[in-house]
C-alpha positions, 0 to 999 in steps of 0.5 A, spaced: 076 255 418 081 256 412 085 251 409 091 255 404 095 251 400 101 253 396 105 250 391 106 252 383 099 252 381 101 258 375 106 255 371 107 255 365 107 247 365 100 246 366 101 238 368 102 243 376 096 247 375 092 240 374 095 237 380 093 244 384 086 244 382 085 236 384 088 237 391 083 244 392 077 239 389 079 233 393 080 237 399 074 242 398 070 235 398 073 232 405 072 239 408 066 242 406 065 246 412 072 249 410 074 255 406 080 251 401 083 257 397 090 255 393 095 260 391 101 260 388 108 260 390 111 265 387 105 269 388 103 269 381 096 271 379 094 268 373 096 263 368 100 266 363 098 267 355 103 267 352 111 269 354 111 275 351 109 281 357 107 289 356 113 294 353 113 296 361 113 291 364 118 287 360 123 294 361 122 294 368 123 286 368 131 287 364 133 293 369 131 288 375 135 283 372 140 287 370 140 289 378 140 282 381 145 280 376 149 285 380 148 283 387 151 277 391 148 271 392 146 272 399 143 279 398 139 277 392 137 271 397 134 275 402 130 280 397 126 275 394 125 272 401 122 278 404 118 279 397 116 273 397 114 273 405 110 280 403 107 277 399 104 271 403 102 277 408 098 281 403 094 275 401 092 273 408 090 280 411 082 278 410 083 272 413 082 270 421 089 267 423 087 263 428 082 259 423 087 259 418 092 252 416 097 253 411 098 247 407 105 245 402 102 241 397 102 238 390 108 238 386 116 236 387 117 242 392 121 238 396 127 241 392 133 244 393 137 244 387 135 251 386 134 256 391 126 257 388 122 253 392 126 253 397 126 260 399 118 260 398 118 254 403 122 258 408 117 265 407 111 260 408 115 256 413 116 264 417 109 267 416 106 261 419 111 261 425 109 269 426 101 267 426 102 260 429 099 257 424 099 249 423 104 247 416 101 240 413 105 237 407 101 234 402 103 230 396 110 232 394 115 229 390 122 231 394 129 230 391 135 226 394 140 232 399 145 230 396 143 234 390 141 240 394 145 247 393 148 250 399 143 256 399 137 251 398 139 247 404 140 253 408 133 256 406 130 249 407 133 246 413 130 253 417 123 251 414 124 245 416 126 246 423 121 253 425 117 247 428 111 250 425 111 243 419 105 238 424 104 233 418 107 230 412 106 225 407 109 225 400 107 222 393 112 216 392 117 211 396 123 214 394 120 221 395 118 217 402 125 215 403 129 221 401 124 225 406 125 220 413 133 221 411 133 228 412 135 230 419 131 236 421 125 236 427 120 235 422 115 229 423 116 223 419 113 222 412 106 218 409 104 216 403 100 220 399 099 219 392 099 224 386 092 228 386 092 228 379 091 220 379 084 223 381 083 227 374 078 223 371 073 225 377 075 233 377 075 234 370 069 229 368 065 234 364 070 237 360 073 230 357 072 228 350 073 221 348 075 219 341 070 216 336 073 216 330 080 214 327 086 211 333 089 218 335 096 218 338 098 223 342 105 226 342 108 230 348 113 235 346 118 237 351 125 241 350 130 237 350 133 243 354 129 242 361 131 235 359 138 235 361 137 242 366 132 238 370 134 230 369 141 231 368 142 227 362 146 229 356 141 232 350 138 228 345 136 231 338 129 229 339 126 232 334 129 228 329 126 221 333 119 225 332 120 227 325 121 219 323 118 216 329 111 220 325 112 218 318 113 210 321 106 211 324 103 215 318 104 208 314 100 205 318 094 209 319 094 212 324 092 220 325 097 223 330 097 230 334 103 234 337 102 238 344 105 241 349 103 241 357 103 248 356 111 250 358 113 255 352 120 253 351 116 246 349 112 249 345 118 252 341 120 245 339 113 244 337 113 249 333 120 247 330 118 240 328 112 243 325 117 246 320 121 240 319 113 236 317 111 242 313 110 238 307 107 232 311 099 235 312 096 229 315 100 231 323 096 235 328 100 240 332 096 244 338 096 251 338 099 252 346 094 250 351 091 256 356 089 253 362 090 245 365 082 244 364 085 245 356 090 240 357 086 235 359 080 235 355 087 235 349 089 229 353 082 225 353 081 225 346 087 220 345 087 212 344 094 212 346 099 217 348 107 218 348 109 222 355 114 226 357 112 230 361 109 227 367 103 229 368 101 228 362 101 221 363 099 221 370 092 224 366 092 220 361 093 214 366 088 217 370 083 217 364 084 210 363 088 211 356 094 207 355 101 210 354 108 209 354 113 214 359 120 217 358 125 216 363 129 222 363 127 223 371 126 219 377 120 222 378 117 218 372 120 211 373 117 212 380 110 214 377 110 208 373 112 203 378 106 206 383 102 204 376 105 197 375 107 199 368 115 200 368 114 196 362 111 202 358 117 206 360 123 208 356 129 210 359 131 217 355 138 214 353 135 209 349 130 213 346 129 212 338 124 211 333 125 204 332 124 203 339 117 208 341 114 205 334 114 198 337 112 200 344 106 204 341 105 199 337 104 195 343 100 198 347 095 201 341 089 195 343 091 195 350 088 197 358 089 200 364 087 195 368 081 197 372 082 193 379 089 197 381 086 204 377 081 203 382 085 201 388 089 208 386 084 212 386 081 209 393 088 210 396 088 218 394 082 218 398 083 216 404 090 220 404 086 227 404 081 223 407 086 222 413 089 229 412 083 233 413 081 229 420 088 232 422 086 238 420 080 238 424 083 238 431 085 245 429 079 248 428 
């Protein structure tokens, strides 16, 4: 039997591909008779190594700007609609269909403040209903209705009510209540936490703990994806990190700058290193390539200030201590599944007063083990729970 999972596996913020790569393992796992691939969702083959492209790739890529950018938005919608369906059919060619199960999982998919998830859950949505293959839902996260475009909501109200979608649990309770408020034909939703949760298992051999001086790591994210995504007004956070490090170099500390691998973080990166030109006592990481990269970056810290969330669902799963930025639901969900609110900051407080004392805080601190353990059990069983489902279809 096939199992094909979807979701952002490719990107270039890498915290998606350890989520995707822990659902493919997990799942493999409990159905070992089955032949688990991943692609992703916007048809992406790789991930990428840097943002630069060929010279004609880049041309072609500007004339096609250039054409949609004249097109109507429902022309534009429905080209990359039948792109993005092409696509899907091109990869199953080799597939038999009948022993096929699509599977929507890991990430905040659910979302339709843009037509881009929408319009790929839609094209995943009508190739399964055209082969009459069973679509399961798995660990995602999923935004408020209320937040959705008119176009999102249309792509997502058809795939929802193509009546191809046989299972679905999501990865928090607020994803939980914001799915069973939606009124389509869809079957209520489970809980299934986070894959990633799972990080220390799929990635044990390329973890390399520290055994020298404290590190902290610190997460950079563009403070423009932070008011794009979380709708909050910019901060100017590279100021905050330039003083929150000379405030922990006082005290000894060896402290490491990186990014979960998006390019507009690592230009951020790149810009606090300037500003830190005379101070040689910082590390700032070249860009990771690849999620097992981020991980083992992630590994080698005492403690860890987070933005990015998988960032810190790593670093919880390795068991290291860290302090989380609120600047979307997402985390301060996260860190309630954790029972660690108290190590979240609110992103509109956020200074280097404040992220001192916490990292001070936290340096001599545990994960505790009993709920880390529950956790991870919990994970299990939903994909545990979920592979038996797929099972009557086999």
């Amino acid at each position: 039997m096939n199992i094909v999972i979807f979701n952002d596996k490719f990107s270039d913020n890498l915290g998606d591909g350890i989520l995707s790569e822990c659902l493919e393992k997990l799942m493999s796992d409990a159905l070992p008779d089955c032949n688990v691939v991943t692609l992703d969702i916007d048809g992406k083959e790789d991930f990428r190594e840097d943002h630069s492209c060929s010279n004609h790739a880049s041309i072609t890529g500007h004339l096609k700007q250039i054409i949609k950018q004249n097109l109507p938005r429902i022309v534009k919608d429905k080209l990359i609609f039948l792109s993005k369906t092409k696509s899907i059919l091109g990869k199953l060619k080799n597939l038999d269909k009948d022993k096929t199960v699509f599977m929507i999982g890991g990430g905040h998919l659910i979302s339709g403040t843009s037509s881009y998830f929408p319009i790929r859950i839609h094209a995943i949505c009508s190739v399964a209903k055209k082969f009459n293959i069973p679509v399961f839902i798995q660990s995602v996260g999923v935004s408020p209705v209320d937040t959705w475009t008119e176009q999102g909501k249309q792509h997502l109200m058809k795939a929802l009510n193509m009546g191809v979608i046989v299972n679905v649990a999501v990865r928090d309770e607020e994803s939980l209540s914001m799915w069973n408020d939606i009124n389509s034909s869809a079957p209520k939703a489970s809980l299934s936490y986070d894959p990633a949760i799972l990080a220390s298992y799929v990635y044990q051999s390329s973890l390399q703990p520290n055994s020298g001086p404290k590190r902290i790591g610190l997460n950079v994210m563009n403070k423009n994806i932070v008011q794009e995504i979380g709708q909050n007004k910019a901060i100017e956070s590279e100021n905050i990190y330039v003083s929150l490090v000379e405030k922990m170099l006082d005290q000894n500390y060896d402290v490491v700058f990186f990014t979960n691998g998006d390019f507009k973080d690592q230009i951020l990166l790149n810009k606090i290193k300037g500003m830190m030109a005379h101070n040689t006592k910082c590390v700032f990481l070249d860009r990771p390539a690849t999620p097992t990269e981020l991980v083992t970056i992630i590994s080698q810290f005492d403690a860890m200030l987070g933005f990015r969330m998988h960032s810190c669902i790593t670093a919880y799963s390795l068991k290291i201590p860290h302090i989380g930025v609120q600047w979307d639901i997402k985390l301060k969900s996260f860190f309630d599944i954790v029972k660690r609110s108290d190590d979240l900051i609110a992103y509109s407080q956020l200074s280097d007063q404040i992220l001192l004392e916490k990292m001070a805080g936290i340096m001599d601190g545990k994960i505790d083990d009993a709920h880390h353990g529950i956790l991870q059990k919990s994970v299990l069983a939903s994909i545990q729970e979920t592979a038996e489902k797929i099972k009557a279809y086999a």
